[in-house]
N, C-alpha and C positions, 0 to 999 in steps of 0.2 A: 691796354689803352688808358686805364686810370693812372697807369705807374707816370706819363709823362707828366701830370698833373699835381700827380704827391712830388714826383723830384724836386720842383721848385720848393715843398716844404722842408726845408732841409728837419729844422730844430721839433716837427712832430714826430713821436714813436711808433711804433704798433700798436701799444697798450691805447696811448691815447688817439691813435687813428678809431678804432672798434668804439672809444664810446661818444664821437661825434657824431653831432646832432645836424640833422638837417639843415635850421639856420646857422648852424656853422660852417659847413659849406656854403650857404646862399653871405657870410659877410668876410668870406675869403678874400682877402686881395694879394696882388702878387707883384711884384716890383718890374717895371715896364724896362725893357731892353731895346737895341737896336735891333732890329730882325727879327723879334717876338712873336711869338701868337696874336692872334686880332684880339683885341679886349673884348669885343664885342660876342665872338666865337667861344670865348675864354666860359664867358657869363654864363651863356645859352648851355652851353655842355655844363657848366657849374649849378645851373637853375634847374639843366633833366635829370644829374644827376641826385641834384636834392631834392627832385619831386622823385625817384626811381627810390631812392632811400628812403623817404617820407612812407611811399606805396609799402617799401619791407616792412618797415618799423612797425607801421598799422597793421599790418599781415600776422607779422611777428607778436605784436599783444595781441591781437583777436585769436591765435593759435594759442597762445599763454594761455588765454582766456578758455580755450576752449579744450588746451590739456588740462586745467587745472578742474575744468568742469568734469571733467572724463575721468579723471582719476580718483574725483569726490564717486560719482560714480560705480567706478572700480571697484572700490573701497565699501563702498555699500552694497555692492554685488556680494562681493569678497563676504561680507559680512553676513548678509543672506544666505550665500552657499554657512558658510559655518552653524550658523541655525538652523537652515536646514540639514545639516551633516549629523548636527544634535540630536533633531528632532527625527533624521532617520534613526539612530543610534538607538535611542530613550524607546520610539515603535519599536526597535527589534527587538531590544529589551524586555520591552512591556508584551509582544508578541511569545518569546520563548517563554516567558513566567507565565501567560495565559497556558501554554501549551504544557508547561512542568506540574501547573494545578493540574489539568486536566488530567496529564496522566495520573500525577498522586492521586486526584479523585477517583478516576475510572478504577484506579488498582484498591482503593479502601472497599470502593461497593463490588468490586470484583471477589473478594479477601470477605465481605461481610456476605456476598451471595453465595460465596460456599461455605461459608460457616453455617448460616441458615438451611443450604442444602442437605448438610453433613446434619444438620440436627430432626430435620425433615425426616431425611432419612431414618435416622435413627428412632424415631418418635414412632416412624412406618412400621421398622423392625418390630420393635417392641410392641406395636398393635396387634402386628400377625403374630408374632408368638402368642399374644392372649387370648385373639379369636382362635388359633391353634389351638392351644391348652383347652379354650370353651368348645370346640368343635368335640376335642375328645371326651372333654367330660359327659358333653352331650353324647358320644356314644357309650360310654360306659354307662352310661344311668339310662340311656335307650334299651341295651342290653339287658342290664339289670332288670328295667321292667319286663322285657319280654322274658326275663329268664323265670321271673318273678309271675307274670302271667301266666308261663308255658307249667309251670311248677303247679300253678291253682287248678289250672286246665286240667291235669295228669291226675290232683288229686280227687276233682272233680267225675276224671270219667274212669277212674277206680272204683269211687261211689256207687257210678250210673250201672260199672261191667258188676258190681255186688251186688245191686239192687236186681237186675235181669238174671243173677246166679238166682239169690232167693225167689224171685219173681217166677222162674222156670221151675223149680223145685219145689214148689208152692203147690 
């Protein structure tokens, strides 16, 4: 329906069809013929048409407007996610080294509680063989005296079974 309207323009392009302006259509004229379109009809269709254009145009920046909003936007998302991408990263990071101390610590005081163990023990060892060692000396010298007593005893009642000889004999 436009095309019968551009035909009359012979000497406009494409290129410069796209970047006319509303009042360029609204100061269109067009050279009157015998048998022509109504000039009047010509107008009205030329005035809806650059009010339908005017409506794109303003469409068209307020979209501009509101991609260019959208993609600041975007971009700030965009940039968001990447911090936070960081910022998981740097946590996981800082989570395994929390978790690589821990182990190296658990395994030093693991490493130091059996060394203490081992020495524990050993210290134990050593105790029992000394209370060992004192147990026996305490029996040796238990012995001793009883051998040492049983000995006085014997000579004791040598004396007494001598004394009851002479005592009887008497």
């Amino acid at each position: 329906m436009l095309e019968f309207i551009l035909n009359p323009v012979k000497n406009i392009k494409g290129a410069e069809l796209m970047s006319m302006k509303p009042v360029d259509i609204r100061k269109s004229s067009f050279r009157i013929k015998f048998k022509g379109y109504d000039p009047s009809q010509v107008q009205s269709y030329l005035d809806a048409i650059a009010n339908e254009m005017q409506e794109l145009l303003q469409e068209n920046s307020e979209l501009k407007v509101r991609i260019k909003m959208l993609e600041d936007k975007l971009r700030d998302f965009q940039n968001m996610e990447e911090e936070l991408k960081r910022a998981l990263i740097l946590a996981q990071k800082s989570a395994q080294n929390i978790i690589e101390n821990a182990k190296k610590e658990a395994s030093i005081i693991l490493e130091k509680a059996k060394i203490d163990a081992l020495a524990q023990t050993k210290e134990a060892v050593i105790q029992r063989d000394r209370l060992n060692e004192e147990i026996e000396n305490l029996k040796k010298k238990r012995w001793e005296i009883i051998q040492s007593f049983k000995g006085e005893l014997e000579y004791f009642l040598r004396i007494i079974e001598k004394e009851e000889k002479e005592a009887e004999h008497e």
